[in-house]
C-alpha positions as CSV (number, residue, x, y, z in Angstrom):
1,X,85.7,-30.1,6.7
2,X,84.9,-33.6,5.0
3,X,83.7,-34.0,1.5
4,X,82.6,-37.3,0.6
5,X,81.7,-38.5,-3.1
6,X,80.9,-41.8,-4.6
7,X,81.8,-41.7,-8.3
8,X,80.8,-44.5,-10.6
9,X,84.2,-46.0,-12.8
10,X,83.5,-45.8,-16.1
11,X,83.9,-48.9,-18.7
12,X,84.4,-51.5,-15.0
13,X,81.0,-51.3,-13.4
14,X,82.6,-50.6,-10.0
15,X,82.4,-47.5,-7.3
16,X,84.6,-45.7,-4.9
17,X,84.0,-43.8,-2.2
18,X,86.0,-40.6,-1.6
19,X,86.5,-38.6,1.4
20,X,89.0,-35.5,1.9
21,X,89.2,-35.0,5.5
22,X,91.1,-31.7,6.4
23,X,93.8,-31.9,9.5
24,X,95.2,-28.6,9.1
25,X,95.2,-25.9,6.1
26,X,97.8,-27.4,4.1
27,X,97.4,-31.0,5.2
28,X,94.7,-33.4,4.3
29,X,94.1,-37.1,4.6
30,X,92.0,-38.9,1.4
31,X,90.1,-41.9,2.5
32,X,89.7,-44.2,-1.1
33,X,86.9,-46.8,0.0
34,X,85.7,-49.9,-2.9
35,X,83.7,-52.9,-1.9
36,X,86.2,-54.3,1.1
37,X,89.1,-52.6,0.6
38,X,90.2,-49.1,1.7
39,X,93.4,-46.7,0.9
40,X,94.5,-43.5,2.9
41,X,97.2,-41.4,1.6
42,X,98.1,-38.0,2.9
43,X,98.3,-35.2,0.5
44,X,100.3,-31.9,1.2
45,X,98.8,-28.6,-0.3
46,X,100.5,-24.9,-0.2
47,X,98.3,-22.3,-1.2
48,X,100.5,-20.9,-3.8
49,X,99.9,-24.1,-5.9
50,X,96.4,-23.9,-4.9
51,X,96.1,-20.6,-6.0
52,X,97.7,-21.4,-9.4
53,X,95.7,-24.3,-10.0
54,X,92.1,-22.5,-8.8
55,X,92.5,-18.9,-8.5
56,X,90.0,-19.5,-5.7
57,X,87.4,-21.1,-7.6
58,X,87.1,-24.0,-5.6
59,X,87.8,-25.0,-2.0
60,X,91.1,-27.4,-1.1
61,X,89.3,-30.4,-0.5
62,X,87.5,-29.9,-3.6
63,X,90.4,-30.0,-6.0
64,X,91.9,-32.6,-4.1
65,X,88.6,-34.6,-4.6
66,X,88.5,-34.1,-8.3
67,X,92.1,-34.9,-8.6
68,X,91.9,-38.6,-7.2
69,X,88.7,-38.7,-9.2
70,X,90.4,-38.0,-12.6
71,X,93.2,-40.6,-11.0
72,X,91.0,-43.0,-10.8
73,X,89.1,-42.8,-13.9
74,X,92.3,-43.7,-15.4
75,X,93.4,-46.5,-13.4
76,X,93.8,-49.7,-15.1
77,X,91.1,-52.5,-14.1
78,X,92.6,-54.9,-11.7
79,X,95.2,-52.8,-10.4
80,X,96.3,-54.3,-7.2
81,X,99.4,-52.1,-5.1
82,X,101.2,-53.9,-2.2
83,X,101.8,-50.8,-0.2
């Protein structure tokens, strides 16, 4: 499964693209895509936190999305990482 958002930063003026893409049921990879410049980072989820955190409500990738979402809402302007 893929979900794909484009969410609008607020206060900067700037989008990002977010994609969850699901490799197995408790591993996913997040694709964070701005203007020229793109981010992967793997994410580890075990249902029992998942469970906790949703009671179900919403899918994996879902949470996951809204989670780098809320992230990046908060992410100071200008923020450069030399990974």
């Amino acid at each position: 499964m893929l979900v794909r958002r484009t969410i609008f930063i607020k206060n900067r003026g700037d989008s990002k693209t977010i994609e969850v893409r699901k490799k197995n049921s408790q591993e996913f990879v997040v694709t964070v895509s701005e203007k020229e410049t793109r981010t992967e980072h793997n994410v580890t989820f075990d249902d029992g936190d998942y469970e906790n955190f949703t009671e179900g409500k919403i899918t994996k990738e879902e949470l996951i999305k809204r989670s780098f979402e809320f992230l990046l809402e908060r992410e100071p302007d200008g923020n450069n990482r030399d990974e």
